[in-house]
CHARMM internal coordinates of N, CA and C (Angstrom, degrees):
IC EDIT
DIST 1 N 1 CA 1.4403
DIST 1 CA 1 C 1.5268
ANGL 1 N 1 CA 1 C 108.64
DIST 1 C 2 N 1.1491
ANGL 1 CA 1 C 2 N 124.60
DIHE 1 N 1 CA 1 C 2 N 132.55
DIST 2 N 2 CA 1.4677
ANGL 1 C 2 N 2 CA 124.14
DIHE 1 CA 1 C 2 N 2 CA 179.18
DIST 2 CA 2 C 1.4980
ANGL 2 N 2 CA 2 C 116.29
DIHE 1 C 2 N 2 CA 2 C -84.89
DIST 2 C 3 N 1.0481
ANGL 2 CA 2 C 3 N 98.70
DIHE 2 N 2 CA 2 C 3 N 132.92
DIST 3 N 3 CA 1.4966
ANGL 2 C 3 N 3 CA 121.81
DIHE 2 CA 2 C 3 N 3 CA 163.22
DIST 3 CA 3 C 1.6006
ANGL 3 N 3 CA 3 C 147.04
DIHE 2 C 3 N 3 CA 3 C -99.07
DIST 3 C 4 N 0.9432
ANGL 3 CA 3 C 4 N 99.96
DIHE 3 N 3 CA 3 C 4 N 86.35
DIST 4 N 4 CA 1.4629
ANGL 3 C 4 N 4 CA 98.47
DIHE 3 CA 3 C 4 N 4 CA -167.56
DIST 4 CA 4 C 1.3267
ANGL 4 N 4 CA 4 C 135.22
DIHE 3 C 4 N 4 CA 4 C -95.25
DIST 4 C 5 N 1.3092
ANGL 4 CA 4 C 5 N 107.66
DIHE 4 N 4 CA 4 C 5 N 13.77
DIST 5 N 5 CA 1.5828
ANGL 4 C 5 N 5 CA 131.12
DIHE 4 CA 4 C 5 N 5 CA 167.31
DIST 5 CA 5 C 1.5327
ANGL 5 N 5 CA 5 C 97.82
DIHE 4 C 5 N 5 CA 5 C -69.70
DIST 5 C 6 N 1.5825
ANGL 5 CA 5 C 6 N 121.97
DIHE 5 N 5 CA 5 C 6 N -24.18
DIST 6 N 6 CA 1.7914
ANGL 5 C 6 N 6 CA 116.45
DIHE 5 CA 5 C 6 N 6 CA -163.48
DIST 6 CA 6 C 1.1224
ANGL 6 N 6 CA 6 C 108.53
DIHE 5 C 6 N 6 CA 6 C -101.40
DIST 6 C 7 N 1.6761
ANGL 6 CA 6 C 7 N 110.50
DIHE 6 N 6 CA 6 C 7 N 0.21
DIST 7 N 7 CA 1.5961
ANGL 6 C 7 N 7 CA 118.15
DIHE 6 CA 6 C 7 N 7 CA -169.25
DIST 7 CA 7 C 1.6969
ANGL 7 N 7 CA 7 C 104.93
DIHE 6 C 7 N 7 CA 7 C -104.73
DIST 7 C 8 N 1.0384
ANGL 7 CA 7 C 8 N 109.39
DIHE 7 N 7 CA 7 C 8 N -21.05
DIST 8 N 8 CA 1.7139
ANGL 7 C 8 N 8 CA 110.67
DIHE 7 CA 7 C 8 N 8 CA -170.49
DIST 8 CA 8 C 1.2222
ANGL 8 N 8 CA 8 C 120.36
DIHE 7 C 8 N 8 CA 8 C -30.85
DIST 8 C 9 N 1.2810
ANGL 8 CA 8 C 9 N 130.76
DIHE 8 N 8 CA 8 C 9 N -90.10
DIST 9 N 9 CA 1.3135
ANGL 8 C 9 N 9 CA 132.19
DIHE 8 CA 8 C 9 N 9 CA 149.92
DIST 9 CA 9 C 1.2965
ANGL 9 N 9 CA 9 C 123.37
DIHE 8 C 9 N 9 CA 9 C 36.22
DIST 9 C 10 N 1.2035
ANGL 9 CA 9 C 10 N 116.17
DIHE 9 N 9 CA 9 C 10 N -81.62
DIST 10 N 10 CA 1.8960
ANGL 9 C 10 N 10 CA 149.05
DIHE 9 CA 9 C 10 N 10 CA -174.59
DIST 10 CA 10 C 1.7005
ANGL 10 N 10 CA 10 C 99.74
DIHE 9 C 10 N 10 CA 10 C -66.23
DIST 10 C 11 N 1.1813
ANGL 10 CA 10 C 11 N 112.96
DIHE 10 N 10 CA 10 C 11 N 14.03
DIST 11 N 11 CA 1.2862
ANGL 10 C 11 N 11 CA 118.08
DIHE 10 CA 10 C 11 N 11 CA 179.98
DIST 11 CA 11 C 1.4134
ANGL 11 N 11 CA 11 C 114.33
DIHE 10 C 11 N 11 CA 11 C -153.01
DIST 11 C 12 N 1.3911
ANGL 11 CA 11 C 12 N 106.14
DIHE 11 N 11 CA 11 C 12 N -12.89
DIST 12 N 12 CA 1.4710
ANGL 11 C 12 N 12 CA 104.88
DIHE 11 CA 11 C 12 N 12 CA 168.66
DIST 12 CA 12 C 1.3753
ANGL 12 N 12 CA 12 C 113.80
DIHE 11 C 12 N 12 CA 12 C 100.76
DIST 12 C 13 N 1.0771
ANGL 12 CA 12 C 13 N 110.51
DIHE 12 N 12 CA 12 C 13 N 18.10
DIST 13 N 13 CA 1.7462
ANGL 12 C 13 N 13 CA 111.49
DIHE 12 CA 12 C 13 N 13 CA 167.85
DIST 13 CA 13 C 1.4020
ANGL 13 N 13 CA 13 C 132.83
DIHE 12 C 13 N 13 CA 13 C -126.01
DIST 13 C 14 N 1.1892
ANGL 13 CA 13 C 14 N 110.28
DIHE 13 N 13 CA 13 C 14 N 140.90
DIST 14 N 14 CA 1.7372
ANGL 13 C 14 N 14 CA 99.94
DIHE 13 CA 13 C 14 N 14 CA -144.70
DIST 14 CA 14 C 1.7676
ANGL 14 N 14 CA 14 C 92.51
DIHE 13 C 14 N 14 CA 14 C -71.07
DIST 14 C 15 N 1.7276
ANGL 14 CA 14 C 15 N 101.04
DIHE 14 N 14 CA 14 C 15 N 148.05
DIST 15 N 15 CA 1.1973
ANGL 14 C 15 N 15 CA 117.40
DIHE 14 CA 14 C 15 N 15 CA -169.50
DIST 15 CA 15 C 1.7437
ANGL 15 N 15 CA 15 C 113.15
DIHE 14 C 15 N 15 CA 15 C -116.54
DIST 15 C 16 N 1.2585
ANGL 15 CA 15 C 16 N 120.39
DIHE 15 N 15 CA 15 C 16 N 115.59
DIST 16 N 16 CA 1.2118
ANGL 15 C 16 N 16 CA 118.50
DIHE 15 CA 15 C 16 N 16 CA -170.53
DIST 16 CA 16 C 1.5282
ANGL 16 N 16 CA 16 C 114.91
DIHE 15 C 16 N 16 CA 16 C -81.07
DIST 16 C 17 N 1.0716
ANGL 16 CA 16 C 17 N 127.29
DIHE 16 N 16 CA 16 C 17 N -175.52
DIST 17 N 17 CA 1.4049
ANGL 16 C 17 N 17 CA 117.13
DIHE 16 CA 16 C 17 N 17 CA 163.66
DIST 17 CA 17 C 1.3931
ANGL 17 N 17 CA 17 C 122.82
DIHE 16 C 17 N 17 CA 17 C -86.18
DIST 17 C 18 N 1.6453
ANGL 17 CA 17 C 18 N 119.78
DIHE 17 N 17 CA 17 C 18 N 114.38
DIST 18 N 18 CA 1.3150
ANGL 17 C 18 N 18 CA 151.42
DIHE 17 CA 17 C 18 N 18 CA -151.60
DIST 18 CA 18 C 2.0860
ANGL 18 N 18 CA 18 C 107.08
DIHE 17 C 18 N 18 CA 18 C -54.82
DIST 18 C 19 N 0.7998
ANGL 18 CA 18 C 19 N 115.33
DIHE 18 N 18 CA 18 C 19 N 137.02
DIST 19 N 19 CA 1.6801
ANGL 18 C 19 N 19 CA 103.84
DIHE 18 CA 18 C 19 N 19 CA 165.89
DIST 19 CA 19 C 1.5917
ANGL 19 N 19 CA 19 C 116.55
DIHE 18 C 19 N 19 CA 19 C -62.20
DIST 19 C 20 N 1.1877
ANGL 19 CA 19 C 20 N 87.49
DIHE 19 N 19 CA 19 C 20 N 171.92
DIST 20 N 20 CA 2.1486
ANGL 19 C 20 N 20 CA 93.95
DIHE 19 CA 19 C 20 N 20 CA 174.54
DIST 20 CA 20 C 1.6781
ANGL 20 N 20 CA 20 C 83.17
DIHE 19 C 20 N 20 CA 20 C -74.26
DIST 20 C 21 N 1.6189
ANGL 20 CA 20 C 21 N 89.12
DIHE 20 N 20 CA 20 C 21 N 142.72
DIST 21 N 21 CA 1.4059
ANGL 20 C 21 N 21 CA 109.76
DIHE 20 CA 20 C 21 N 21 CA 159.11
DIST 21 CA 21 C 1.4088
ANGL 21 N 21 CA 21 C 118.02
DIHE 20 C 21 N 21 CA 21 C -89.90
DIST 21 C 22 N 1.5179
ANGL 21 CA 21 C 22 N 119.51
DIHE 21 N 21 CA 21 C 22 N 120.66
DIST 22 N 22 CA 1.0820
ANGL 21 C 22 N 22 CA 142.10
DIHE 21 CA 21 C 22 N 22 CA -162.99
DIST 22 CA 22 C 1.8007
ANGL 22 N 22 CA 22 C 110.40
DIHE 21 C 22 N 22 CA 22 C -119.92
DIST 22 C 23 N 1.4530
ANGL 22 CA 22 C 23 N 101.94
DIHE 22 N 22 CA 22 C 23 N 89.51
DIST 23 N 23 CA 1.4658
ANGL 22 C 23 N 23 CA 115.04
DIHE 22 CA 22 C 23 N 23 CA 175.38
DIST 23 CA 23 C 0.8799
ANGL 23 N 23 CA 23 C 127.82
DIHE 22 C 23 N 23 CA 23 C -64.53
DIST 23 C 24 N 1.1509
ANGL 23 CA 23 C 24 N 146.95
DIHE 23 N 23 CA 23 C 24 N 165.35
DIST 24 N 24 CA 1.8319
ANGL 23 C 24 N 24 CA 130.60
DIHE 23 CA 23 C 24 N 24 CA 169.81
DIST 24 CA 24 C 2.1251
ANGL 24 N 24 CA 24 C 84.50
DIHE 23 C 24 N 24 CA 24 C -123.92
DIST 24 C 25 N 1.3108
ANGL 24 CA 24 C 25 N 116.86
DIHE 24 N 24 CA 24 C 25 N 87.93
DIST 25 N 25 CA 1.3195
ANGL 24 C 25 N 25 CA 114.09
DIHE 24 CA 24 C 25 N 25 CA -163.78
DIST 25 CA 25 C 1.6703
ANGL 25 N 25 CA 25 C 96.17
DIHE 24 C 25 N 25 CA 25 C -83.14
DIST 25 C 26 N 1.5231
ANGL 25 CA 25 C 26 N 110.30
DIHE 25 N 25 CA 25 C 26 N -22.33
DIST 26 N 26 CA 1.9998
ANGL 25 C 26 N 26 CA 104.37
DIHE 25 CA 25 C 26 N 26 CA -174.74
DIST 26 CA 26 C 1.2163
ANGL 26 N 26 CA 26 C 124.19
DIHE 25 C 26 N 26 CA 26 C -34.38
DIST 26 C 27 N 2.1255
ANGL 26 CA 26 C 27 N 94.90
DIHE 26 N 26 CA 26 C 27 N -38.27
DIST 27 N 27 CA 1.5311
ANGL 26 C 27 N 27 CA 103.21
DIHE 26 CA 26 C 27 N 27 CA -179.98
DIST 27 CA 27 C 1.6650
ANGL 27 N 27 CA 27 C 122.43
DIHE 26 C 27 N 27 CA 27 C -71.08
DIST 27 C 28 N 1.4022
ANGL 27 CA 27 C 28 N 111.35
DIHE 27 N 27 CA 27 C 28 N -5.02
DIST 28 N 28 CA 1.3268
ANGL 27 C 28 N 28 CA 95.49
DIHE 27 CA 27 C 28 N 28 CA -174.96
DIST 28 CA 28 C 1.7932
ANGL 28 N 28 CA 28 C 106.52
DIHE 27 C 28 N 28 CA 28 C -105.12
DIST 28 C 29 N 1.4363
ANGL 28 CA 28 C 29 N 100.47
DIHE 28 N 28 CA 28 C 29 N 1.32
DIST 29 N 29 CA 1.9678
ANGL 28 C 29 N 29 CA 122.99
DIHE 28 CA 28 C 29 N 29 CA 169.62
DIST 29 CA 29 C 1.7167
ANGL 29 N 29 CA 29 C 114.54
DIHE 28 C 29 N 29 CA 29 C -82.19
DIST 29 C 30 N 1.1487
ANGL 29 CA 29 C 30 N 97.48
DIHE 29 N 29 CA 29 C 30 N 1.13
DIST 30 N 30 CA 1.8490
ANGL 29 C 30 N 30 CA 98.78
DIHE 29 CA 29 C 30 N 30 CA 178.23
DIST 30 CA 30 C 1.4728
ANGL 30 N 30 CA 30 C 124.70
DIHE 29 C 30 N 30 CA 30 C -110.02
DIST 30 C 31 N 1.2086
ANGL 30 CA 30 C 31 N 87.60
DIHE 30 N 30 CA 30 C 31 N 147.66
DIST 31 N 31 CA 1.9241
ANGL 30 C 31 N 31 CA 92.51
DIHE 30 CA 30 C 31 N 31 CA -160.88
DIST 31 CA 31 C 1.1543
ANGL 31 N 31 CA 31 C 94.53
DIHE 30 C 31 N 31 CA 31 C -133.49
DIST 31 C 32 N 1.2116
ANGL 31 CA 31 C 32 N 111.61
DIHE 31 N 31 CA 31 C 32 N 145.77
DIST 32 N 32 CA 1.3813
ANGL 31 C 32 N 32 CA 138.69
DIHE 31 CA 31 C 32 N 32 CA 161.42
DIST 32 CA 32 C 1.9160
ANGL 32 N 32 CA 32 C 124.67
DIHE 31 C 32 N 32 CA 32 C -41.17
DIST 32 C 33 N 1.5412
ANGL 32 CA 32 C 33 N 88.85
DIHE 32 N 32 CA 32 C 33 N -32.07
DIST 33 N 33 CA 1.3859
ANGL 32 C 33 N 33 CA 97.99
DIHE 32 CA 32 C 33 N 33 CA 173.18
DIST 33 CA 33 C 1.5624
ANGL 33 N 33 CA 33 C 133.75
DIHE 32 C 33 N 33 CA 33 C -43.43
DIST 33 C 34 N 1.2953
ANGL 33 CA 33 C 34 N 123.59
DIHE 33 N 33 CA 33 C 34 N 96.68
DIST 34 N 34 CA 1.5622
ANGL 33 C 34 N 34 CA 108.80
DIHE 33 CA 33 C 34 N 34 CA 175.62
DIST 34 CA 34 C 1.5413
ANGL 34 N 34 CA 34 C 99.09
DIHE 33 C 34 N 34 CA 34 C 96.26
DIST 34 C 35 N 1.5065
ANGL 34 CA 34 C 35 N 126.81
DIHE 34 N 34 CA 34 C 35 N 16.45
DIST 35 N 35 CA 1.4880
ANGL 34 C 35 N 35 CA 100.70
DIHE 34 CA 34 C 35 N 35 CA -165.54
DIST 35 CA 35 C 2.0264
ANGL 35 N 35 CA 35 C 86.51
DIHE 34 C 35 N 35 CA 35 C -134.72
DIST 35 C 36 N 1.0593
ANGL 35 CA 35 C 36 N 122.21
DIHE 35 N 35 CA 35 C 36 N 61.56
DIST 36 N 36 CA 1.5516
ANGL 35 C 36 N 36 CA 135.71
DIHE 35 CA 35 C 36 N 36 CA -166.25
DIST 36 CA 36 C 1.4461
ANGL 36 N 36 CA 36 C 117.03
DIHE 35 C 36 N 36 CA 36 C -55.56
DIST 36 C 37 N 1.7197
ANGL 36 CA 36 C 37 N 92.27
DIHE 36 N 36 CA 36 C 37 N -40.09
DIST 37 N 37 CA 1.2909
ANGL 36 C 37 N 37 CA 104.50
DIHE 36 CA 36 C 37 N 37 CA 178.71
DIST 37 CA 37 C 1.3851
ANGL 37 N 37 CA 37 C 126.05
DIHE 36 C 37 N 37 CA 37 C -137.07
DIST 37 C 38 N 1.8744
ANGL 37 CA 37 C 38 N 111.46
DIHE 37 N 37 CA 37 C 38 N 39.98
DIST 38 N 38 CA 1.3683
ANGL 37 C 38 N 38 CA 123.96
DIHE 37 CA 37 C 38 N 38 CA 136.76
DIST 38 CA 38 C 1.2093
ANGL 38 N 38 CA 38 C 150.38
DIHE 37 C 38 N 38 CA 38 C -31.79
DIST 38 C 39 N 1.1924
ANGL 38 CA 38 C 39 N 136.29
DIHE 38 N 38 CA 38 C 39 N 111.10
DIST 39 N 39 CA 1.4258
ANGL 38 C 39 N 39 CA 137.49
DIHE 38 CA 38 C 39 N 39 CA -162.53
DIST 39 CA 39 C 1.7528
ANGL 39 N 39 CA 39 C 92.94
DIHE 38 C 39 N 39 CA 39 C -74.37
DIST 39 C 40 N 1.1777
ANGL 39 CA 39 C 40 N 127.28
DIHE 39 N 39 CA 39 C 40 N 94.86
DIST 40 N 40 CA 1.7841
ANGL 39 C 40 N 40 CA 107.42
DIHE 39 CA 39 C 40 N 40 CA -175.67
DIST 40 CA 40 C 1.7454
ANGL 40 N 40 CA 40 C 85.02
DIHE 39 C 40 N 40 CA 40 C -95.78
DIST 40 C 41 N 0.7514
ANGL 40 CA 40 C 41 N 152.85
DIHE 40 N 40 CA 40 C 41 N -43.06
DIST 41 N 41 CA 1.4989
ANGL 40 C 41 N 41 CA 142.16
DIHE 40 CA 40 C 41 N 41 CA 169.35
DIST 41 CA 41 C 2.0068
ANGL 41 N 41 CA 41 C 115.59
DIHE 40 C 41 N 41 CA 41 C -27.20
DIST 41 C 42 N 0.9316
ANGL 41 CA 41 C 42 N 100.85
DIHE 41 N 41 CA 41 C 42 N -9.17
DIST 42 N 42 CA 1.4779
ANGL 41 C 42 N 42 CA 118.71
DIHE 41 CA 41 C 42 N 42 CA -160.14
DIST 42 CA 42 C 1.5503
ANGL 42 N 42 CA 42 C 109.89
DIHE 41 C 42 N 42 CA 42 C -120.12
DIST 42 C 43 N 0.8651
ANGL 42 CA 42 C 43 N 117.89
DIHE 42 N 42 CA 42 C 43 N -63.94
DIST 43 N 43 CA 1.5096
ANGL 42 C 43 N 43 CA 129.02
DIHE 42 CA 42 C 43 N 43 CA 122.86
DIST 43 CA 43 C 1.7928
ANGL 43 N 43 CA 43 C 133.45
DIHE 42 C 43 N 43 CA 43 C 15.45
DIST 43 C 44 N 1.6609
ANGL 43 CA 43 C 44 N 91.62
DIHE 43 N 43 CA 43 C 44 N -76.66
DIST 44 N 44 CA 1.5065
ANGL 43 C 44 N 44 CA 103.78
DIHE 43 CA 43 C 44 N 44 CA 173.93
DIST 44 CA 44 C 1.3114
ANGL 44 N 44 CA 44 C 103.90
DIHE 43 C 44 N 44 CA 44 C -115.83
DIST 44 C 45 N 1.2956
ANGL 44 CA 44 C 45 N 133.89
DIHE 44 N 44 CA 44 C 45 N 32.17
DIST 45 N 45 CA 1.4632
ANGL 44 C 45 N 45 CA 126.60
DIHE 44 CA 44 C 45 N 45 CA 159.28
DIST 45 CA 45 C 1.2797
ANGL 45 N 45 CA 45 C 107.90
DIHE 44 C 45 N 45 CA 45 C -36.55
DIST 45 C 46 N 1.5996
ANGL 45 CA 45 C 46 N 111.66
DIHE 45 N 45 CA 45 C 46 N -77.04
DIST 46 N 46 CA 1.6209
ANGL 45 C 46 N 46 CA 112.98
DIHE 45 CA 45 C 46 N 46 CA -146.67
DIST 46 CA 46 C 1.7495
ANGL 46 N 46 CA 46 C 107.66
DIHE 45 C 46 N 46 CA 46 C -57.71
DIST 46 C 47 N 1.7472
ANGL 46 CA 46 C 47 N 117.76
DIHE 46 N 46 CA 46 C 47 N -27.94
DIST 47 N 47 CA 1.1980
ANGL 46 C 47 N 47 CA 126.25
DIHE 46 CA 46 C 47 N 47 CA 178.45
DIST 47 CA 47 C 1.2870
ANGL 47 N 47 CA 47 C 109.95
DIHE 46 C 47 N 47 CA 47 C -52.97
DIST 47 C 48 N 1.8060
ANGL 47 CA 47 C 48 N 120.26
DIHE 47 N 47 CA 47 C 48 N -45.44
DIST 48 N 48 CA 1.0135
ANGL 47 C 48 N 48 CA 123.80
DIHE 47 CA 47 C 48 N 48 CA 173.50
DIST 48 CA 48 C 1.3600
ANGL 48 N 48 CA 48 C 124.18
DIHE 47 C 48 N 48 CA 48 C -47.43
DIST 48 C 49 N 1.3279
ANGL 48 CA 48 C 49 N 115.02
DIHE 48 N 48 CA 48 C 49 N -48.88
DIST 49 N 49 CA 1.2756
ANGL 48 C 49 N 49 CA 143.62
DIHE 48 CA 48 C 49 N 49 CA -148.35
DIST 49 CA 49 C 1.5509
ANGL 49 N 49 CA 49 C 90.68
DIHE 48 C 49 N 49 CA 49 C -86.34
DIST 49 C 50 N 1.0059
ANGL 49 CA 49 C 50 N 127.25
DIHE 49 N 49 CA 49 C 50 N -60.83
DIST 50 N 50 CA 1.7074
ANGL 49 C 50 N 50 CA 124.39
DIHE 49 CA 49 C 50 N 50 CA 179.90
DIST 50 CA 50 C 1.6161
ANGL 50 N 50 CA 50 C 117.23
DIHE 49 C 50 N 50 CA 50 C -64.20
DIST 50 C 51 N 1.6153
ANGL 50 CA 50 C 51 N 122.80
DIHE 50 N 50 CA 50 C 51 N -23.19
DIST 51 N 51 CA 1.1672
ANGL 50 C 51 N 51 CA 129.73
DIHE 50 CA 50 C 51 N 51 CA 164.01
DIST 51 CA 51 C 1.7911
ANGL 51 N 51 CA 51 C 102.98
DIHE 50 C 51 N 51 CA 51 C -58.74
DIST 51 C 52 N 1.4219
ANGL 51 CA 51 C 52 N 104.46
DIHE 51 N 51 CA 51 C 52 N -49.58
DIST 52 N 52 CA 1.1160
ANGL 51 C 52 N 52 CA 97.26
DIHE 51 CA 51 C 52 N 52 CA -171.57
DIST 52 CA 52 C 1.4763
ANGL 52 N 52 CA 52 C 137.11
DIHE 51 C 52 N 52 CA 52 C -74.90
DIST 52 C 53 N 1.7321
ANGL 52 CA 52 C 53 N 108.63
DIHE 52 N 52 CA 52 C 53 N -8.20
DIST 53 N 53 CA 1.1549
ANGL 52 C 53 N 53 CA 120.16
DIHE 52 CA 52 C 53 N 53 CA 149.64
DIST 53 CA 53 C 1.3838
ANGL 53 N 53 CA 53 C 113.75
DIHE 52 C 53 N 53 CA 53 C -74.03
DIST 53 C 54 N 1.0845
ANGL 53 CA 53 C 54 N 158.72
DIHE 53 N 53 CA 53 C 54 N 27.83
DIST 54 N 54 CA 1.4015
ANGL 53 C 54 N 54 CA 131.20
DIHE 53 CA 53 C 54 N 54 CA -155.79
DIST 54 CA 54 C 1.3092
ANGL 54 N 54 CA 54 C 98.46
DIHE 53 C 54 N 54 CA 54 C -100.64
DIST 54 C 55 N 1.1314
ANGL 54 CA 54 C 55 N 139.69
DIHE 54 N 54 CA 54 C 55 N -7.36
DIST 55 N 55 CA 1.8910
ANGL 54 C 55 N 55 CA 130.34
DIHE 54 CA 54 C 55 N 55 CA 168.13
DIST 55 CA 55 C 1.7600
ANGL 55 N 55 CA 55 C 101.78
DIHE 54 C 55 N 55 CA 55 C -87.71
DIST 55 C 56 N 1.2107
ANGL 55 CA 55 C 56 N 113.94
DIHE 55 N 55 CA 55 C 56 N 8.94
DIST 56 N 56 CA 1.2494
ANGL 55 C 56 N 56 CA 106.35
DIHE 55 CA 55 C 56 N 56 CA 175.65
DIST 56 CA 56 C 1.9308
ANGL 56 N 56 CA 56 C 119.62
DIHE 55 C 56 N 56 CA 56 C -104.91
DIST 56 C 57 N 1.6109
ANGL 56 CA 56 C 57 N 90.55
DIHE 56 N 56 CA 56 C 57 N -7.45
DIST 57 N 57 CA 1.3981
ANGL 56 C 57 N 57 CA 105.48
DIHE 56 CA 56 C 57 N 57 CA -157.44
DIST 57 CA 57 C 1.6091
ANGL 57 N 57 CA 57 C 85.76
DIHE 56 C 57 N 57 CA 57 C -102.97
DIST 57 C 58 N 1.4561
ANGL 57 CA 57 C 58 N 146.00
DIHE 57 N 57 CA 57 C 58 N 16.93
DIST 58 N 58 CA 1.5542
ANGL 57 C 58 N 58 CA 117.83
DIHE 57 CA 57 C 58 N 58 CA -169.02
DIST 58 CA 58 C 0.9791
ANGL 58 N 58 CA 58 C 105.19
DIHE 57 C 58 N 58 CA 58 C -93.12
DIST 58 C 59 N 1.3673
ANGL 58 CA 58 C 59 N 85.51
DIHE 58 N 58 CA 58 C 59 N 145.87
DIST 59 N 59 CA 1.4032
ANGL 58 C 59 N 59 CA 97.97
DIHE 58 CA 58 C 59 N 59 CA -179.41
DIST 59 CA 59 C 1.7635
ANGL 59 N 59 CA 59 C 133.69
DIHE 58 C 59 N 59 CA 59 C -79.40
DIST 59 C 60 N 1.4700
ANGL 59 CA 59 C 60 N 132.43
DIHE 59 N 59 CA 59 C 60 N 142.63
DIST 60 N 60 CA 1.4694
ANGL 59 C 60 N 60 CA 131.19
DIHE 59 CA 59 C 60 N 60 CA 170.42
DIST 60 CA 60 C 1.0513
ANGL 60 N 60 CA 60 C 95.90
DIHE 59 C 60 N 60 CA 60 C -128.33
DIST 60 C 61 N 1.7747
ANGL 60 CA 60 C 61 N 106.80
DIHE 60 N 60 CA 60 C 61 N 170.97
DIST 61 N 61 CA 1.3689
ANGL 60 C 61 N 61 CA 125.21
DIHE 60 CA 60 C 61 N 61 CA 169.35
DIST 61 CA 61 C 1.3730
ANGL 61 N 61 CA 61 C 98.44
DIHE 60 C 61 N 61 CA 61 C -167.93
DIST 61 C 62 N 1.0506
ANGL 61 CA 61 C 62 N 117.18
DIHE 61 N 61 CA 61 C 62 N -154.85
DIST 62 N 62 CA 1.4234
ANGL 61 C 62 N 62 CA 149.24
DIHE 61 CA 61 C 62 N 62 CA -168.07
DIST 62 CA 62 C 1.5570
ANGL 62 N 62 CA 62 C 107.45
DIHE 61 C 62 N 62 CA 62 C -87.04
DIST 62 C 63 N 1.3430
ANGL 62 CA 62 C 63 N 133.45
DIHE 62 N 62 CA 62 C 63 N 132.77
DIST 63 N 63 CA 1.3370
ANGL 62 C 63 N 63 CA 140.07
DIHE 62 CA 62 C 63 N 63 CA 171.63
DIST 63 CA 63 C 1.1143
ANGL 63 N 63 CA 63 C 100.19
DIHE 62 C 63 N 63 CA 63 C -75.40
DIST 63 C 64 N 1.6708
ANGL 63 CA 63 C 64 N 128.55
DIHE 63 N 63 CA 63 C 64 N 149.06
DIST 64 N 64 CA 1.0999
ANGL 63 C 64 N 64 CA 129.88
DIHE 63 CA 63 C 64 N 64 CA -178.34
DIST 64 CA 64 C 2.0307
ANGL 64 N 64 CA 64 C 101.45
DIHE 63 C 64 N 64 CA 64 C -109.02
END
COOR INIT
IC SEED 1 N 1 CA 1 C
IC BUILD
């Protein structure tokens, strides 16, 4: 997942000190195995759903 609170800097905007990065790693522990009739659409909604904000999320700040 990108982060761009850790990138500021390299662009010239003052960069504060970043939060803990907080993964959701379960999703990258799931397998297909045994799961026939999983809703995976259901699943990765919210992933969807935050991809699909992503021109809403850019980031500004302050010029350094």
């Amino acid at each position: 997942m990108h982060r761009p609170e850790r990138c500021l800097r390299q662009f010239g905007i003052r960069q504060g000190i970043p939060p803990h990065p907080s993964r959701d790693d379960k999703i990258h522990q799931l397998t297909r195995q045994g799961r026939n009739n999983f809703d995976w659409a259901t699943l990765h909604r919210p992933f969807v759903d935050m991809w699909n904000e992503r021109y809403n999320l850019v980031v500004n700040g302050e010029q350094t």
